[in-house]
Backbone as CSV, one residue per row, in Angstrom:
resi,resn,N_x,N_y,N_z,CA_x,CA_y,CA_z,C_x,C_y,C_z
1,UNK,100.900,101.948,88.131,102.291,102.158,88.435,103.124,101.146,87.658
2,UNK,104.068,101.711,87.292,104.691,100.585,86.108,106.313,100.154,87.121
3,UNK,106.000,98.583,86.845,106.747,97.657,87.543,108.411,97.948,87.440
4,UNK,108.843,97.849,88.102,110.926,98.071,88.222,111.205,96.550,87.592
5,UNK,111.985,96.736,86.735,112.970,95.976,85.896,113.875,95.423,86.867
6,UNK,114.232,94.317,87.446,115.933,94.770,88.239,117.017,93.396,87.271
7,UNK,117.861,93.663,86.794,119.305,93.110,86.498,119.918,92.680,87.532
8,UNK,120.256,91.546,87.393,121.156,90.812,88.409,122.187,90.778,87.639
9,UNK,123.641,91.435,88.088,124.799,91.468,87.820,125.585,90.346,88.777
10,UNK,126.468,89.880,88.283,127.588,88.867,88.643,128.441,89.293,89.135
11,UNK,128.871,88.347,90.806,129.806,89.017,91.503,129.407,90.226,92.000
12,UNK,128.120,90.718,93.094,127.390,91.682,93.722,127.442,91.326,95.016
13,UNK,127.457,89.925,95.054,127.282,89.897,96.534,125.660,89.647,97.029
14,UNK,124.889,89.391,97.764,124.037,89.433,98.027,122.603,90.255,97.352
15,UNK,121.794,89.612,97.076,120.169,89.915,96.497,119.388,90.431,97.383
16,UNK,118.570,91.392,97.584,117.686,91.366,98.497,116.785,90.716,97.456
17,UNK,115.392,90.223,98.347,114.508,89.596,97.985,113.321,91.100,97.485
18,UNK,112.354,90.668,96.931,111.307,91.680,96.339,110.652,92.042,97.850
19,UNK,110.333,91.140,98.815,109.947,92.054,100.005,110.971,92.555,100.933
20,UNK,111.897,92.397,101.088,113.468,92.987,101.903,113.364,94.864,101.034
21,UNK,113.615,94.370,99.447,113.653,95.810,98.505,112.314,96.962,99.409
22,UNK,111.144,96.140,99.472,109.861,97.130,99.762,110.333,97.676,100.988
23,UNK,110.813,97.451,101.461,111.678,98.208,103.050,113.065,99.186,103.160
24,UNK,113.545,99.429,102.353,114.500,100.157,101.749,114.236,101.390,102.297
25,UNK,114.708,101.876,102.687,114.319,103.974,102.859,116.174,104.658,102.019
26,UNK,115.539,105.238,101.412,116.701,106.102,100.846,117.194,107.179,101.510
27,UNK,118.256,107.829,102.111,118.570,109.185,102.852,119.962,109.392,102.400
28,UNK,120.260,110.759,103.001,121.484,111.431,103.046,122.109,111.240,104.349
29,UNK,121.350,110.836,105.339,121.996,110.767,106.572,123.162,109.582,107.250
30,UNK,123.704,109.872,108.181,124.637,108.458,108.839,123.930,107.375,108.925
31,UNK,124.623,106.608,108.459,124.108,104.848,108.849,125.166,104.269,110.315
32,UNK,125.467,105.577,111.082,126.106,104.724,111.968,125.279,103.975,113.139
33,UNK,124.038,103.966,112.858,123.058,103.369,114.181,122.173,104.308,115.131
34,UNK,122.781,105.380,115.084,122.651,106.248,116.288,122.014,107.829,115.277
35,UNK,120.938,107.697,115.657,120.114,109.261,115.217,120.405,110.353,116.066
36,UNK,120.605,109.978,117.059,120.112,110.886,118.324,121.496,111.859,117.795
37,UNK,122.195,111.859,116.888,123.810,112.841,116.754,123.591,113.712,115.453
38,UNK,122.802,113.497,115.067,121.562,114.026,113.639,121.266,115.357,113.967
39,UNK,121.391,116.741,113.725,121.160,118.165,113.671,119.344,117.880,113.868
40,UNK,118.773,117.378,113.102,117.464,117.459,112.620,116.858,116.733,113.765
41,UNK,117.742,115.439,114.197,116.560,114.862,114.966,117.140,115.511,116.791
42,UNK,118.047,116.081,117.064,118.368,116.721,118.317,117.497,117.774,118.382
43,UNK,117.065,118.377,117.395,115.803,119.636,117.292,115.006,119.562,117.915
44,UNK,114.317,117.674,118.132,112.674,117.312,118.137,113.265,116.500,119.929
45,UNK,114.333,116.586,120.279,114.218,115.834,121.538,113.345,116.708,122.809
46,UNK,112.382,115.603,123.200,111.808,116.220,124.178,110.990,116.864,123.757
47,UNK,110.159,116.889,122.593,109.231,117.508,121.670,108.344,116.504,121.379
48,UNK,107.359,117.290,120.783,105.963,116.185,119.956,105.784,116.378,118.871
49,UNK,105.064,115.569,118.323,104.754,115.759,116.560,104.421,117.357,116.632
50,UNK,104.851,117.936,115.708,103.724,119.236,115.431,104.424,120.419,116.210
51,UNK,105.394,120.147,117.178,105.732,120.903,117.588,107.021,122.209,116.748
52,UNK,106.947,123.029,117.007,108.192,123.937,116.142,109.351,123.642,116.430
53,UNK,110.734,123.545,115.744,111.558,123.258,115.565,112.986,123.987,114.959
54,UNK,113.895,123.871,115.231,115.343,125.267,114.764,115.801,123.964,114.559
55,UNK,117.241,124.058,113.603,118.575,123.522,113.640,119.385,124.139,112.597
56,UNK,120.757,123.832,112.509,122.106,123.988,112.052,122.359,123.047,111.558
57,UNK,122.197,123.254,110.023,123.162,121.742,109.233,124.849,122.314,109.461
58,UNK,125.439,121.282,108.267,126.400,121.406,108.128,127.298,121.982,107.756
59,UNK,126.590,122.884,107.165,127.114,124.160,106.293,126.553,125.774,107.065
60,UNK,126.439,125.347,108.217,125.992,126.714,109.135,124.681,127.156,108.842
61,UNK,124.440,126.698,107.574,122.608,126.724,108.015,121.702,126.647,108.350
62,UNK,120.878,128.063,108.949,119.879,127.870,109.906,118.242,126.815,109.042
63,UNK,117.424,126.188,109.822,116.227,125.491,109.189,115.295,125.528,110.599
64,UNK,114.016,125.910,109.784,112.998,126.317,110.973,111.849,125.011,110.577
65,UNK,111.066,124.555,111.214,110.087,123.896,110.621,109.421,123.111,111.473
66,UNK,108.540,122.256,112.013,108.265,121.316,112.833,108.638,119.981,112.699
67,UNK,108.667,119.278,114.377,109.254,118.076,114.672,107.482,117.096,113.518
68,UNK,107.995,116.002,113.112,107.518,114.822,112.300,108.394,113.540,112.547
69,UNK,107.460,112.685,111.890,108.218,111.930,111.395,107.241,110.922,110.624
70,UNK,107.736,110.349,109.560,107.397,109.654,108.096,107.301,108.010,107.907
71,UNK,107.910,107.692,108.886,107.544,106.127,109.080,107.983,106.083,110.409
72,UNK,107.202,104.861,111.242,107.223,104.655,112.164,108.284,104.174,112.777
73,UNK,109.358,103.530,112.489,110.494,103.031,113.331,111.550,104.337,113.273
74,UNK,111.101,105.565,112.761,111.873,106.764,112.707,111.566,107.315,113.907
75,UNK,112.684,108.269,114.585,112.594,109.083,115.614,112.032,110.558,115.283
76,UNK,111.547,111.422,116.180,110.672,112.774,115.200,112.078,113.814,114.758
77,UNK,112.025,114.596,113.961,113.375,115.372,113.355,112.572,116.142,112.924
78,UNK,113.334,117.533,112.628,113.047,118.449,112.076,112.570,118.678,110.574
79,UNK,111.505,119.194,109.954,111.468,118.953,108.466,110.621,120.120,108.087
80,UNK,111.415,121.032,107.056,110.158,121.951,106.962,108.869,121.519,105.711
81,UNK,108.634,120.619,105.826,107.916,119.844,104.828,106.098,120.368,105.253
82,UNK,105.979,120.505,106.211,105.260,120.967,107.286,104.264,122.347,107.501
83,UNK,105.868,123.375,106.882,105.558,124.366,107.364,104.586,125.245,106.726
């Protein structure tokens, strides 16, 4: 696997460190704290891994697939990654 380059630019503000970076998760979703208001993860409440799953994004689209989830401090959500 070939190593990331990173540039430190001036006037950024804060560095994460090389182990802070390894913890990073990338998404499309709210960073307001609160999952439980998430289309995907209201699907899986009261559900188990593996179990089947419906929701409504944002654009009125229906998504079928089972409750998961991909790292452990995550709550289970809908994903048809699965299916």
């Amino acid at each position: 696997m070939k190593k990331l380059k990173l540039a430190v630019l001036d006037d950024i503000g804060d560095i994460l460190t090389r182990e802070e970076l390894k913890k990073v998760f990338g998404g499309d979703e709210s960073a307001s704290g609160s999952f439980n208001n998430i289309p995907k993860v209201k699907a899986c409440i009261g559900k188990l891994s593996g179990d089947f799953c419906t929701y409504i994004d944002e654009t009125d689209r229906t998504f079928r697939g089972k409750c998961a989830t991909f790292y452990p401090a995550y709550p289970l959500h809908c994903t048809d990654l699965l299916t």
